[in-house]
C-alpha positions as CSV (number, residue, x, y, z in Angstrom):
1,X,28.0,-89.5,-9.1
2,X,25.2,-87.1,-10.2
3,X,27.6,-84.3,-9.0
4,X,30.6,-85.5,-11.1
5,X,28.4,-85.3,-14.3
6,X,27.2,-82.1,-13.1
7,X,30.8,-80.4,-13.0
8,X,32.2,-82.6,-15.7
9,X,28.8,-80.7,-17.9
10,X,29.8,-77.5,-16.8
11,X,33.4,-77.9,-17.3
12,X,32.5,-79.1,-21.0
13,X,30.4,-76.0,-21.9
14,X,33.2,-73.6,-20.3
15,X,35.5,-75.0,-22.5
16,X,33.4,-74.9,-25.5
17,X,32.4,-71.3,-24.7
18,X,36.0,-71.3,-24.5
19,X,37.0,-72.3,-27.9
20,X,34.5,-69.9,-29.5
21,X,36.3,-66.8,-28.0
22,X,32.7,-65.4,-26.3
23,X,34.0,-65.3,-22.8
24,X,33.8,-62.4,-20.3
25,X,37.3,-61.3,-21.3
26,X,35.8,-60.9,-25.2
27,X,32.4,-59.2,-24.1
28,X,34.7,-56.5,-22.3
29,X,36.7,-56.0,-25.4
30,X,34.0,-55.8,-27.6
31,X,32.1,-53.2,-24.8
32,X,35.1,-51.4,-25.0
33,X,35.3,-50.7,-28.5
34,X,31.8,-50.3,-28.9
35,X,31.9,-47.2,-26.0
36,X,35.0,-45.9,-27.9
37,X,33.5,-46.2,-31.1
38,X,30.3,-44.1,-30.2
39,X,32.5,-41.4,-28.1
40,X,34.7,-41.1,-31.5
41,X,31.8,-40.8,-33.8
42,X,29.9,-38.3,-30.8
43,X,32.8,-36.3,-31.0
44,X,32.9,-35.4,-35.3
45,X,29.4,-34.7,-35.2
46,X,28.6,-31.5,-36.8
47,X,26.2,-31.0,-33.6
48,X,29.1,-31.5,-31.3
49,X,29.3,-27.4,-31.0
50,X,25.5,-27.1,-30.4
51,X,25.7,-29.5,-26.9
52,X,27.9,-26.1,-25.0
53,X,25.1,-23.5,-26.6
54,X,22.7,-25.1,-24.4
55,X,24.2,-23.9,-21.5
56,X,25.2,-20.2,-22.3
57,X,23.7,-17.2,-20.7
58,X,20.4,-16.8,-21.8
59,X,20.6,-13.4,-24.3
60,X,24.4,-14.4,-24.6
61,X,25.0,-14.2,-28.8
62,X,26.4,-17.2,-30.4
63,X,29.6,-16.8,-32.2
64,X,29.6,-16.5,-36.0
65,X,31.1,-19.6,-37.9
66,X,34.7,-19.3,-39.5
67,X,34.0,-18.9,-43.0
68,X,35.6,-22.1,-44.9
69,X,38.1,-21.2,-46.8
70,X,37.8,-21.0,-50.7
71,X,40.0,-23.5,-51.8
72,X,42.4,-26.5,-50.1
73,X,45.0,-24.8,-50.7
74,X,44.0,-21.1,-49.4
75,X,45.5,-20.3,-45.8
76,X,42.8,-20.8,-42.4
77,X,41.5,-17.1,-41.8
78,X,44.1,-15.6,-39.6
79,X,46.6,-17.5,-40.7
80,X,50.1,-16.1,-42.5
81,X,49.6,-15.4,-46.2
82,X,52.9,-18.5,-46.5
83,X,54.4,-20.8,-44.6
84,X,57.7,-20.4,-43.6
85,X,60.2,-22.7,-45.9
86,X,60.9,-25.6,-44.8
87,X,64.5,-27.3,-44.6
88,X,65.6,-30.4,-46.3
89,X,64.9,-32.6,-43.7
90,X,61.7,-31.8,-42.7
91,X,60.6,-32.3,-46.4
92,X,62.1,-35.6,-46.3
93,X,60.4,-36.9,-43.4
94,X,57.0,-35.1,-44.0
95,X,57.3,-37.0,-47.3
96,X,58.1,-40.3,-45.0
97,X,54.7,-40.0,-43.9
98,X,53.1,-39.5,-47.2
99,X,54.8,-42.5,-48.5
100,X,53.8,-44.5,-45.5
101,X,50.3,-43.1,-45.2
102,X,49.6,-43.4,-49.2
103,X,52.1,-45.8,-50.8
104,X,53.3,-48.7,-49.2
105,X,49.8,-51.0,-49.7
106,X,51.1,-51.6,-52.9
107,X,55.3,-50.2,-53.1
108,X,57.0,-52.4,-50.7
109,X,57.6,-50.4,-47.0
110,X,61.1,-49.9,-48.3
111,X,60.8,-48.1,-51.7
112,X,64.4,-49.5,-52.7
113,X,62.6,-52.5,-53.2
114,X,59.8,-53.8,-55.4
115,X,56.3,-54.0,-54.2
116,X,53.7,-56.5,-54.2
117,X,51.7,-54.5,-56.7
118,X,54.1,-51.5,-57.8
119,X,57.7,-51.2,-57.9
120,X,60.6,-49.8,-56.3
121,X,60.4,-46.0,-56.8
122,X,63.6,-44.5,-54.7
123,X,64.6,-41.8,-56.9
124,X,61.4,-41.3,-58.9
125,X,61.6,-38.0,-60.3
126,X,58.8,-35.1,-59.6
127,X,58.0,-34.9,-63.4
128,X,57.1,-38.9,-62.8
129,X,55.5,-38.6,-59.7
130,X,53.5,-35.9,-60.8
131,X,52.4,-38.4,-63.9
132,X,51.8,-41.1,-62.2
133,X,50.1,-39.5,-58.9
134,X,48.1,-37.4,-60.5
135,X,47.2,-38.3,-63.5
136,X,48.0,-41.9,-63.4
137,X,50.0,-42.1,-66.9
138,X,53.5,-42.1,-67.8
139,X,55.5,-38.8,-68.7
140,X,55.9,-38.7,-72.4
141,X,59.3,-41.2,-73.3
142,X,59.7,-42.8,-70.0
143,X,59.8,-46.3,-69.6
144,X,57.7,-48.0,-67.3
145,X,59.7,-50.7,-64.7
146,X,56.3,-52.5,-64.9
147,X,54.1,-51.5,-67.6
148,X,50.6,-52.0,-65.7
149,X,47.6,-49.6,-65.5
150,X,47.0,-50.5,-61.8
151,X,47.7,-47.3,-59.8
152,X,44.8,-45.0,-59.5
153,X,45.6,-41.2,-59.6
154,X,45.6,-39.7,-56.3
155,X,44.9,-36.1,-57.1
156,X,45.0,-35.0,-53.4
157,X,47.9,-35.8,-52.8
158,X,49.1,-32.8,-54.9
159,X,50.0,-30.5,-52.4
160,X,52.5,-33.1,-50.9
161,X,54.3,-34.2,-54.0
162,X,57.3,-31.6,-52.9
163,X,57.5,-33.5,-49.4
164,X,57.0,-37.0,-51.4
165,X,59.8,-36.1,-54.5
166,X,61.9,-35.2,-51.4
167,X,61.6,-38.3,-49.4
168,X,62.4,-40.7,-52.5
169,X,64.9,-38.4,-53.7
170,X,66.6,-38.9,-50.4
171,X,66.9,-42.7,-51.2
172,X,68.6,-42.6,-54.4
């Protein structure tokens, strides 16, 4: 009899460690992303470089830092002066992603359709999407589909309003 309680008081608090999700399945997850996490954030150190000096030659000169280059835009040093143009349909699906990445938390995944927060913009033109991205207004005489002040400007997205007027441009 004392047994019998014994297991049934075992089997009771298994279950109820159960129902809380901390089980030895959880605590390997959670290990897991913890290890993960601190590898990831080990690895974009700035002192990431340092950890090989340590073990150079001893006399052996460090190499000098690539200067950063003077503005976003400005080619990496050693790079071509410009990129080779790029066809149609590698704007359109470069745009994809800057939709996807930048857009679709408040235009629906599908920018045919309206959004929870902002509307269908398929066929928005650059002039618009210059407007709105970057400066967050109207052009001058347009008329809104939704006449809120909700989106913020996103100014660096500038670069990638070409790939983004492309993408939606595609849709029309």
């Amino acid at each position: 009899m004392v047994e019998r309680e014994a297991v049934g008081a075992s089997e009771r608090r298994a279950s109820a460690v159960g129902r809380r999700g901390v089980g030895p399945t959880s605590i390997r997850v959670l290990g897991t992303l913890v290890v993960g996490g601190l590898l990831t954030l080990a690895g974009c150190s700035d002192d990431a470089g340092d950890a090989a000096s340590t073990t150079r030659a001893p006399g052996a000169e460090r190499p000098a830092p690539m200067p950063a280059p003077s503005s976003p835009s400005a080619p990496a040093a050693g790079a071509p002066a410009a990129s080779a143009p790029r066809s149609e349909a590698e704007l359109v699906e470069a745009g994809r992603g800057v939709y996807n990445a930048n857009c679709i938390a408040c235009h629906n995944m599908d920018p045919t359709q309206d959004g929870a927060l902002g509307p269908a913009v398929a066929g928005a033109s650059p002039a618009l999407l210059e407007a709105r991205v970057l400066r967050g207004e109207y052009p001058e005489g347009y008329v809104p589909k939704r006449n809120t002040r909700v989106m913020v400007p996103l100014p660096h997205l500038e670069p990638k309003l070409p790939e983004l007027a492309a993408y939606l441009a595609s849709l029309d």
